[in-house]
Phi, psi and omega in degrees: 000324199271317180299298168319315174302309163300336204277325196281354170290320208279310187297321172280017181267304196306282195328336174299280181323346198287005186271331197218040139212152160326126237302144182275142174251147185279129172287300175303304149343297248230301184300296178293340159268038165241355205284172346250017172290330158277008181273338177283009176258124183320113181245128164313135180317295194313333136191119183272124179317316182291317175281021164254159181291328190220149201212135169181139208223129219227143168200149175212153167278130183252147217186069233193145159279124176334308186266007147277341157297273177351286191319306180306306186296305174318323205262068191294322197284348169243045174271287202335308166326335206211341163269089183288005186270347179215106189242121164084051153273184179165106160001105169247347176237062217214109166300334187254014230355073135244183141307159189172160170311122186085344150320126181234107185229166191237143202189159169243142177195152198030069191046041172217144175280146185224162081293103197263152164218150178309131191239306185216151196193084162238093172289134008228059182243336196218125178231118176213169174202167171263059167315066180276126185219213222222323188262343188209127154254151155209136179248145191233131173230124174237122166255182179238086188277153184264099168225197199291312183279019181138268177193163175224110190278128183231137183218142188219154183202129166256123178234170179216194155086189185295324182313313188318283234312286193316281199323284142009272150343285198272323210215047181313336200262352227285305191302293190272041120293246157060275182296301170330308191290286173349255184341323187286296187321336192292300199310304154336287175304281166333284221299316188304307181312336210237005173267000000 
């Protein structure tokens, strides 16, 4: 209820603002053109998609084994090499310096410092984690899908708190451009292994 309410605040700043700043991004819009790979990912009640202020949802085809992809996804300590979106991680609990069930790793993305932790880890299909801080929440869900041509890699994020506005306002796309790259770079990597 307390999102919705904030959601209907936030939307009538965008409608304001669409006279003088760049496009507001639609969340609903943004939901249903996810549909139906994200419908398959477990979301925490709090976020649920339809109800979050910021949304955005990402996929690419892989042509690839479901666990060479994992690995790759998994191996946090080398997104930076291939990811511009994520600079000065680091692991704090993690044995295998991967990503694993229960990993609290720390990062910078989109300008901002996070502290993230693992929320679900089913290799080598479903990856998901949680980001809180006082100004942004987001929860990032990645699955690994099965069809007739390879897997289909996918990744969605749900956010709530003050930052989404600015973000929302200023830099709507920034994010799922990000994601776009991440997904291409994954692939690039997997595919290449497999050549």
């Amino acid at each position: 209820m307390k999102y919705k309410i904030i959601n209907k605040i936030v939307l009538g700043f965008c409608g304001l603002s669409l006279l003088t700043l760049p496009g507001c991004y639609s969340v609903k819009k943004s939901v249903q053109a996810s549909y139906p790979n994200s419908q398959q990912i477990v979301w925490p009640e709090n976020y649920q998609p339809e109800e979050s202020q910021f949304f955005v949802h990402n996929e690419i085809q892989i042509n690839a084994p479901a666990t060479a992809v994992w690995e790759i996804l998994i191996d946090a300590s080398q997104w930076e090499s291939y990811y511009a979106g994520a600079t000065k991680l680091v692991l704090e609990n993690s044995t295998s310096g991967k990503l694993e069930a229960n990993t609290i790793f720390k990062w910078k993305t989109m300008g901002l410092d996070f502290v993230s932790e693992i929320k679900e880890f089913d290799a080598p299909y479903r990856l998901a984690w949680e980001s809180n801080k006082s100004s942004i929440q987001g929860y990032h869900a990645w699955l690994i899908i099965p069809n007739e041509m390879g897997y289909t890699l996918v990744t969605s994020e749900a956010q709530h708190g003050i930052m989404t506005l600015a973000q929302k306002v200023f830099v709507p796309n920034k994010l799922e451009g990000l994601h776009d790259e991440w997904l291409l770079a994954i692939k690039n990597l997997a595919e290449k292994q497999e050549s």
